[in-house]
C-alpha positions as CSV (number, residue, x, y, z in Angstrom):
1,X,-0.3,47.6,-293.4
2,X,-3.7,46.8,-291.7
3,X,-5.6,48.9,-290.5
4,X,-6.1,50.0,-286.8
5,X,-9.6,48.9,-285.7
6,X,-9.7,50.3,-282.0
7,X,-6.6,50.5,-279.3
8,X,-5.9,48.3,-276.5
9,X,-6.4,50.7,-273.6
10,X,-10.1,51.0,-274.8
11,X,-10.7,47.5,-275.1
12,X,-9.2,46.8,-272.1
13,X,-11.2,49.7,-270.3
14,X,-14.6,48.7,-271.5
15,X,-14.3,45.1,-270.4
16,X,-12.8,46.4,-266.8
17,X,-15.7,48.1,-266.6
18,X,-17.7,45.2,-267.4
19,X,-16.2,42.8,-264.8
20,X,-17.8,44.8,-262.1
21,X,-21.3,43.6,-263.4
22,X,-20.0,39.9,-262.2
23,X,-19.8,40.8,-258.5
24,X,-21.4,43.9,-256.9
25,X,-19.1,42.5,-253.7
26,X,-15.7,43.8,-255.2
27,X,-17.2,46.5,-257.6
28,X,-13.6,47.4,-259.1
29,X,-11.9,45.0,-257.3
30,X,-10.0,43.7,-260.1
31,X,-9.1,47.4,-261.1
32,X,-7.6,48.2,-257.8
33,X,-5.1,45.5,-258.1
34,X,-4.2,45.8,-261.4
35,X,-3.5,49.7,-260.3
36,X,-1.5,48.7,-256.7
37,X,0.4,45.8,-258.6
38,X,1.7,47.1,-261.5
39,X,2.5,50.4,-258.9
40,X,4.4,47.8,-256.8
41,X,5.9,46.4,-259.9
42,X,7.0,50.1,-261.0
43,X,8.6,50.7,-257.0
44,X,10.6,47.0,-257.5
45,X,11.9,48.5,-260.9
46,X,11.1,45.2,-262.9
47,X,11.0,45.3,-266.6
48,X,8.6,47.1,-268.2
49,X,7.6,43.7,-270.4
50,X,6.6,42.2,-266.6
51,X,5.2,44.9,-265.6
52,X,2.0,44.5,-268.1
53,X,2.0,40.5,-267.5
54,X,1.1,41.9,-263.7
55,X,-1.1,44.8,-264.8
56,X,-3.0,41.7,-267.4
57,X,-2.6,39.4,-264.2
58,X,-4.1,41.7,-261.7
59,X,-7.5,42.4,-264.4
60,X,-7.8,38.8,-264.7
61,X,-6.4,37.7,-260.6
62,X,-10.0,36.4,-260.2
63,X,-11.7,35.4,-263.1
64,X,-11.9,31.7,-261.3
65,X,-14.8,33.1,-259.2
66,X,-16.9,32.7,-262.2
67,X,-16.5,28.9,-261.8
68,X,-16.2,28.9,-257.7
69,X,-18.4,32.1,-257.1
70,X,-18.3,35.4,-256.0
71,X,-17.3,34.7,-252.5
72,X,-13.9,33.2,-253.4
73,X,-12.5,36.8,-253.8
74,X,-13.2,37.2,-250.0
75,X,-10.6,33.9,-249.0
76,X,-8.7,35.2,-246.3
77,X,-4.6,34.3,-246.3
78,X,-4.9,32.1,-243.0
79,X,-7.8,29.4,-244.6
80,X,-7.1,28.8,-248.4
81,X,-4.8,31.9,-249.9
82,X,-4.6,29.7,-253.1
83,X,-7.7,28.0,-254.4
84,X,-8.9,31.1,-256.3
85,X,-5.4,31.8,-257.9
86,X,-5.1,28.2,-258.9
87,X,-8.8,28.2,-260.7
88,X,-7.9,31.2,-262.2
89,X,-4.7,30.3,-263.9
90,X,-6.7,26.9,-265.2
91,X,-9.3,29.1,-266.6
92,X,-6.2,31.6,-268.6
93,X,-4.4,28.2,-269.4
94,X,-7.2,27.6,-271.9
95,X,-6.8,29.9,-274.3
96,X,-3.6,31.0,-275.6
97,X,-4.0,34.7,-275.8
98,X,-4.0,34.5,-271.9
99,X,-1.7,31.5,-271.2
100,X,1.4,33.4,-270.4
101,X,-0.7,35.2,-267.2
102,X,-1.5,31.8,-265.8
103,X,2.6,31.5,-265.0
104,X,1.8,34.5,-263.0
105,X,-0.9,32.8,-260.7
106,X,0.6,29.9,-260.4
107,X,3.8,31.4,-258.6
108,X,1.4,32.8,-256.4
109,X,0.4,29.2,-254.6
110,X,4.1,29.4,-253.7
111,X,4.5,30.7,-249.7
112,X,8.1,32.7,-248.7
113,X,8.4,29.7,-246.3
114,X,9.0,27.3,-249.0
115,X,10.6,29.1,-251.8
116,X,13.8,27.9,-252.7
117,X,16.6,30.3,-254.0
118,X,15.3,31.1,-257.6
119,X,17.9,31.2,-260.6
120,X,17.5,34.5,-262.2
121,X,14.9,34.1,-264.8
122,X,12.0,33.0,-262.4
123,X,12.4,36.1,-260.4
124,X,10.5,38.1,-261.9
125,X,7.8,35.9,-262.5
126,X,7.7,34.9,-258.7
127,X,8.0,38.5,-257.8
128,X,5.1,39.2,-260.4
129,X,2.6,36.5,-258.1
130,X,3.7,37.7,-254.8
131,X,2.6,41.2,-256.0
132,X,-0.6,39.9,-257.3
133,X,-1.1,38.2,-253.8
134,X,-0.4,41.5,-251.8
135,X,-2.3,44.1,-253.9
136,X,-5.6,41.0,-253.5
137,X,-4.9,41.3,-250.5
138,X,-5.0,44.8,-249.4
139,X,-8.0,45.9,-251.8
140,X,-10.2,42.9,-250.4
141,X,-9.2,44.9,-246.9
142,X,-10.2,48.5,-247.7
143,X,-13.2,49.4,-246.2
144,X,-15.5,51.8,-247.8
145,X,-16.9,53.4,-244.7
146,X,-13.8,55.1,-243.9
147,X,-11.4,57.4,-245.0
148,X,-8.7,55.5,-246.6
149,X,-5.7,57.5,-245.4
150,X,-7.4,56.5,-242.2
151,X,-7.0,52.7,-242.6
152,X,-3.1,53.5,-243.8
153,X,-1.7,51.8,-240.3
154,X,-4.3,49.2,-239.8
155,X,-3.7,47.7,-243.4
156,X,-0.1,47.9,-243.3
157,X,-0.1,46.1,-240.0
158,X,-2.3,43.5,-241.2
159,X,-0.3,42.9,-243.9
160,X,2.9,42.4,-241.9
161,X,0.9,40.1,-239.5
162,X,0.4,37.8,-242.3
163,X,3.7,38.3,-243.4
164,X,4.2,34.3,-244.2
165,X,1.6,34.4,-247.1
166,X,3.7,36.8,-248.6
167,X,7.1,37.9,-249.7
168,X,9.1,39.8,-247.7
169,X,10.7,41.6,-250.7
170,X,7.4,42.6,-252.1
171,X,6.0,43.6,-249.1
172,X,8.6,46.0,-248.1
173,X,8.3,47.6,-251.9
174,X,4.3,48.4,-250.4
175,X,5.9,49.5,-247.0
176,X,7.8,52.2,-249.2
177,X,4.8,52.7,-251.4
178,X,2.3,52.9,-248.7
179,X,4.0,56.3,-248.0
180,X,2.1,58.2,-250.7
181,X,-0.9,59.4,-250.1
182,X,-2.1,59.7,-253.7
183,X,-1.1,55.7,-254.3
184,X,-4.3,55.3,-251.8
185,X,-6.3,58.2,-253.4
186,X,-5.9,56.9,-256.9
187,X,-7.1,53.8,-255.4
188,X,-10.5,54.1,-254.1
189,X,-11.0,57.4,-255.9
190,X,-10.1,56.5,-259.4
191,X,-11.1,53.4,-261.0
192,X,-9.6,53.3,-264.3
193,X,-6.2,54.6,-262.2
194,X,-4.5,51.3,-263.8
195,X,-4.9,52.4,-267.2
196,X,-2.0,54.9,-266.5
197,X,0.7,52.0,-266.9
198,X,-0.7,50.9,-270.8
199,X,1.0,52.5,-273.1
200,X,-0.7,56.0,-274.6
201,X,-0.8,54.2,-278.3
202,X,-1.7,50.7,-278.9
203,X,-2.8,50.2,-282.2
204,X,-5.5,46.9,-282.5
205,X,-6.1,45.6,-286.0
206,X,-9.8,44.0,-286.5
207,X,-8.1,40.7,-286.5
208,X,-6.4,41.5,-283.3
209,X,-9.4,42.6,-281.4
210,X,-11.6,39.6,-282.5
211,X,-9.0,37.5,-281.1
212,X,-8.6,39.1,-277.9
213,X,-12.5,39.3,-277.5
214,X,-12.6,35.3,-276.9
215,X,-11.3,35.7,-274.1
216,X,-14.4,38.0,-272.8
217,X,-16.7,35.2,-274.0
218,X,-15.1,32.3,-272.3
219,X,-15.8,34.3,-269.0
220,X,-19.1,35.3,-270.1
221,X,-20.3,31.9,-271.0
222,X,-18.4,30.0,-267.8
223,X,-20.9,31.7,-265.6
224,X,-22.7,28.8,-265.7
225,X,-23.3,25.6,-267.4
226,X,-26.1,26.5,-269.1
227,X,-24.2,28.8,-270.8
228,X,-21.0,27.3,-271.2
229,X,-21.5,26.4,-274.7
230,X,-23.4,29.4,-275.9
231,X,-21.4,32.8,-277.2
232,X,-19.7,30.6,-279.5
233,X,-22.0,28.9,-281.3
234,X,-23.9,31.9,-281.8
235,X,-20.8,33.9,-283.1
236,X,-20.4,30.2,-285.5
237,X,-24.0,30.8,-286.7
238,X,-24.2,34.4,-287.4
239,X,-20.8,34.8,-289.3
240,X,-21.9,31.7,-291.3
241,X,-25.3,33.8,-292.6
242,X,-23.4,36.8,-292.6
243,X,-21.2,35.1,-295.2
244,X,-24.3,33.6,-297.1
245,X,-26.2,37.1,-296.9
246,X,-23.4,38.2,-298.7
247,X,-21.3,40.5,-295.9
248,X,-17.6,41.4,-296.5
249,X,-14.8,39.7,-295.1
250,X,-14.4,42.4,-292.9
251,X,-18.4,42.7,-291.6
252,X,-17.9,38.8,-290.8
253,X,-15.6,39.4,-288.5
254,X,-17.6,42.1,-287.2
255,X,-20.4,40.0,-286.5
256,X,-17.8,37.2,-284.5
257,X,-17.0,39.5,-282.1
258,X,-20.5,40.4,-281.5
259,X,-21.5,37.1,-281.7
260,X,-18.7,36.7,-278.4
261,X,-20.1,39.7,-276.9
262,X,-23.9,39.7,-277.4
263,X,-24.9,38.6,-274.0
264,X,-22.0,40.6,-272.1
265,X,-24.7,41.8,-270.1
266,X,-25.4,38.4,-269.0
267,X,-22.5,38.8,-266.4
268,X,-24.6,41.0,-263.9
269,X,-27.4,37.9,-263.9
270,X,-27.8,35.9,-260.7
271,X,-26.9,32.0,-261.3
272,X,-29.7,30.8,-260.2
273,X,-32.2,32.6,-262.7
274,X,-29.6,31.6,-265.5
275,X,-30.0,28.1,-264.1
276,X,-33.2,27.9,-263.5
277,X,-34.8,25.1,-266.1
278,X,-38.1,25.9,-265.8
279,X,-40.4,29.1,-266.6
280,X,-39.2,31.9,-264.9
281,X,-41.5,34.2,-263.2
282,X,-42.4,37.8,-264.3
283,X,-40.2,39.6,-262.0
284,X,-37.0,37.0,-262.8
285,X,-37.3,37.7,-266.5
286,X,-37.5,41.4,-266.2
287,X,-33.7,40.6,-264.5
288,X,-32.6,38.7,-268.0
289,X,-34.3,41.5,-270.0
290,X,-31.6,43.8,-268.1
291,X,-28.7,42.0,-270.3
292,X,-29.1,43.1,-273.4
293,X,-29.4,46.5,-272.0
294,X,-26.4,46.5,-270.1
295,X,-24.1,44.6,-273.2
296,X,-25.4,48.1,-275.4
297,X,-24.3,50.4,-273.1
298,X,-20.6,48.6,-272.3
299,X,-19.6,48.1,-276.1
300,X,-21.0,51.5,-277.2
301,X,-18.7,53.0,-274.6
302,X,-15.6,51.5,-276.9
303,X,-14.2,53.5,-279.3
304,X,-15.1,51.5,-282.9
305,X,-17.1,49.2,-281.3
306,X,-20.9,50.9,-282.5
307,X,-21.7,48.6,-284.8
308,X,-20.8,45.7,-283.1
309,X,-22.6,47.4,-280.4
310,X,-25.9,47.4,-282.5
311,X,-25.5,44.1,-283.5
312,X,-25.1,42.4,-280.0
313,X,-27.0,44.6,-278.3
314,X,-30.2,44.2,-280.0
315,X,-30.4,40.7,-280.4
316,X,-33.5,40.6,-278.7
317,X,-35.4,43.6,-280.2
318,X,-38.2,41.6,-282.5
319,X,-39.7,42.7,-286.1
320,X,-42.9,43.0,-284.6
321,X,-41.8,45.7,-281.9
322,X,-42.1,43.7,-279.0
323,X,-38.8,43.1,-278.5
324,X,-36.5,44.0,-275.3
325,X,-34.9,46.5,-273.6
326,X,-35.6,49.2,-276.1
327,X,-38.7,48.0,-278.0
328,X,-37.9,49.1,-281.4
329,X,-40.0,49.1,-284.6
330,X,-38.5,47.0,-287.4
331,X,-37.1,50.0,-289.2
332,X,-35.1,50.5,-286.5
333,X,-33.2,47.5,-286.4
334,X,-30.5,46.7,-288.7
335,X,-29.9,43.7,-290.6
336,X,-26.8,42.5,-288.4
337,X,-29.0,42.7,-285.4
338,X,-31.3,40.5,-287.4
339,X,-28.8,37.9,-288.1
340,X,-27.8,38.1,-284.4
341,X,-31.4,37.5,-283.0
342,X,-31.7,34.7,-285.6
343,X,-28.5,32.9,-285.0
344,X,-29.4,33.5,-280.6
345,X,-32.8,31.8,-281.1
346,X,-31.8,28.6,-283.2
347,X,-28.3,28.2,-281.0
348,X,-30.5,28.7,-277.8
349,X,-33.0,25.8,-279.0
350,X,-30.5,23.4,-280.8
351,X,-27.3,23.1,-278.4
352,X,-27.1,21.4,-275.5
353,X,-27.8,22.3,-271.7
354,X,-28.1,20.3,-268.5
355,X,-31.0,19.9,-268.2
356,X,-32.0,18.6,-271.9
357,X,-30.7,17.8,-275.3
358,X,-31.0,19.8,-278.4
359,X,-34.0,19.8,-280.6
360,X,-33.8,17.9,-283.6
361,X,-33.8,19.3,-287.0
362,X,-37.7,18.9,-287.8
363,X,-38.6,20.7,-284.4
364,X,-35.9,23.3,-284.7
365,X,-37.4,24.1,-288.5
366,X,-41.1,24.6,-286.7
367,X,-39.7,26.6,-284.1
368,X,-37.8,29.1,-286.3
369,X,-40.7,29.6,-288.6
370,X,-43.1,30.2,-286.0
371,X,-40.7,33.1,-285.0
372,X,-41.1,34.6,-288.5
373,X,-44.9,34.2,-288.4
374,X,-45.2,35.7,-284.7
375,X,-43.1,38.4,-286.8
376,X,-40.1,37.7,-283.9
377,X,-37.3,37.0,-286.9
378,X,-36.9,38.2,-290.4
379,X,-38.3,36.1,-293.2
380,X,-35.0,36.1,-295.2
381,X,-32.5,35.3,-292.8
382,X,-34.6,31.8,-291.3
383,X,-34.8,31.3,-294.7
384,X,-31.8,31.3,-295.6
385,X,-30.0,29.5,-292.0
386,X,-33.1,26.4,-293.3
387,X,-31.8,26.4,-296.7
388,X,-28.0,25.4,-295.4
389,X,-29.5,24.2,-292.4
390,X,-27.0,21.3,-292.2
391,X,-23.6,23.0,-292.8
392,X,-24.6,25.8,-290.4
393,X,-25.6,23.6,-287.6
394,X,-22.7,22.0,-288.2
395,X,-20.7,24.4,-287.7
396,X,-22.4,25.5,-284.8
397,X,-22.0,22.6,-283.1
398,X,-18.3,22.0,-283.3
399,X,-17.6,25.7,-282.4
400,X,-19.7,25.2,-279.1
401,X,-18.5,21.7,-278.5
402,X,-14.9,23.3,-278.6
403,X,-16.2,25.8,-276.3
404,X,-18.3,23.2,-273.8
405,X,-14.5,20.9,-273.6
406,X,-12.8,24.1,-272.4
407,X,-15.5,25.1,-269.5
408,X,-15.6,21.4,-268.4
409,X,-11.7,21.0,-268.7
410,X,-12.1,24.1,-266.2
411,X,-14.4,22.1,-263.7
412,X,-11.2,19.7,-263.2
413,X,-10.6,20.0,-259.3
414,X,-13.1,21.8,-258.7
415,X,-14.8,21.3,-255.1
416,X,-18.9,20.2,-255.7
417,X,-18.3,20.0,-259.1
């Protein structure tokens, strides 16, 4: 039997926590309808297998605003109720640990005006994007300044006013459920509230949670296209020298999944100073310097994630001191976190962006060996990524190009795009 890594509720927790970095907006936005959905999926007594596809469904509702932008979560019913819930599912068809949610958002561009009688086994899955819809659609409504039990008639009338956007089964379900006052408490009040419908145990082998954290770096690097290609040809690079440096199977995998994660923190950035091609100014690049800061803090939160914390987190800490956020001295910084800062700095400089091609192999060499003798990188590891400089880039290349079809696949029907 292999061997349990971290569980599912953490994972899923820490990377809640770290989709509020994306939009300060709808800080926990995502959580609250994960919470009132899978509460409205509870009251409609559907099977308890749906009732995680609607708690997944409800984390991941509007993960499309990374491509359309923040303000997409604010669409109101009566001028475009679906164009978020269809970018959304596009983005979870792409990768087949989430592919069975995108069933989910996809019912939801259906209105109760146009639904035909379903046969049995779509029920569920219709019910499943109706409650999606609703719970959106009340905690985009909530306002902060007041008392929540005092907003108890207004949304419930509001609701009902736009009663053709939804279903009528599903909203009489939150009629019933609108009756409990702690359903509105746990709400605004308690963030991780959603949590309570995962199961108390659920074991995650190593394998498992690598796979799962692909998902995390396809919404990190679809932020923007000057990303789009990145996470993954760093994890490519920096498994590839942990292999050569001589790391254990186990340790490679390690360093994937920070190779997915290390620029989490990347999510709270602004578009335009990730998109900016030129040189930023002083006070813009004390805003990057915040992401590696804020990716420590998020993964060192997960239970069994400190390593991979260490490793992501201080990929840009230098050998010389001078590195950022935490400005530690080399004997500080382990050799993963090496490899990681190596594998960022020659992906960075050889993929490919919008606004210019990757640098060619002779360039590249300069560059990286001018980062050993500024004392940025360690001697050994550029050593040893220019000794199999081919296979490695190889191999980073492919694994971004995989990643770079999948963002522009997502652009498909996309206004402005």
């Amino acid at each position: 039997m292999k061997q349990t890594f971290t569980e599912l509720r953490e994972l899923i927790r820490g990377f809640a926590s770290a989709m509020n970095l994306i939009s300060p907006e709808v800080q926990n936005h995502h959580q609250q309808v994960a919470y009132l959905a899978c509460r409205l999926a509870r009251q409609l007594q559907m099977p308890e297998s749906v009732q995680q596809h609607v708690l997944y469904a409800g984390l991941l509702h509007d993960v499309g605003s990374i491509i359309l932008g923040p303000d997409s979560s604010r669409i109101e019913p009566e001028k475009n109720p679906f164009a978020l819930a269809k970018k959304s599912a596009e983005i979870l068809q792409l990768l087949p640990q989430t592919k069975p949610l995108a069933s989910v958002l996809t019912s939801n561009l259906l209105t109760s005006t146009n639904l035909l009688r379903p046969v049995t086994n779509l029920r569920d899955i219709i019910d499943a994007g109706f409650i999606i819809r609703t719970a959106d659609y009340i905690s985009l409504q909530i306002r902060p300044d007041i008392p929540v039990l005092n907003q108890v008639k207004t949304l419930t009338e509001s609701l009902q006013e736009n009663e053709r956007f939804f279903s009528s089964r599903v909203i009489d379900a939150f009629l019933e459920l609108s009756q409990i006052e702690s359903v509105w408490l746990d709400l605004v009040i308690r963030p991780e509230a959603f949590l309570d419908f995962l199961p108390a145990s659920t074991p995650l082998t190593l394998e498992r949670t690598q796979s799962l954290t692909e998902v995390v770096s396809l919404i990190i690097d679809f932020r923007s296209p000057f990303t789009a290609m990145h996470s993954a040809g760093v994890a490519a690079t920096a498994v590839e020298l942990a292999r050569l440096s001589g790391m254990s199977g186990e340790e490679q995998l390690l360093m994937r999944i920070a190779g997915h994660l290390h620029d989490l923190g990347k999510l709270k950035i602004p578009r335009e100073i990730l998109e900016k091609p030129g040189r930023l100014t002083d006070e813009e690049f004390n805003i990057i310097k915040e992401h590696a800061y804020y990716t420590t803090i998020f993964l060192q939160d997960v239970q069994g994630f400190e390593q991979i914390a260490l490793w992501a987190g201080l990929h840009h800490e230098k050998l010389n001191g001078n590195g950022y956020p935490f400005r530690l001295p080399a004997d500080k910084i382990p050799f993963g976190s090496r490899i990681m800062a190596c594998a960022d700095i020659f992906s960075a400089i050889t993929e490919e962006r919008p606004y210019r091609k990757g640098m060619p192999r002779d360039k590249a060499i300069q560059v990286m060996r001018e980062n050993v003798t500024n004392g940025t990188l360690s001697p050994i590891i550029v050593e040893c990524l220019l000794d199999n400089y081919d296979a490695i880039d190889a191999e980073r290349d492919a694994q971004s190009h995989i990643q770079g079809r999948r963002y522009f696949e997502s652009l498909k029907n996309t206004p402005d795009a």
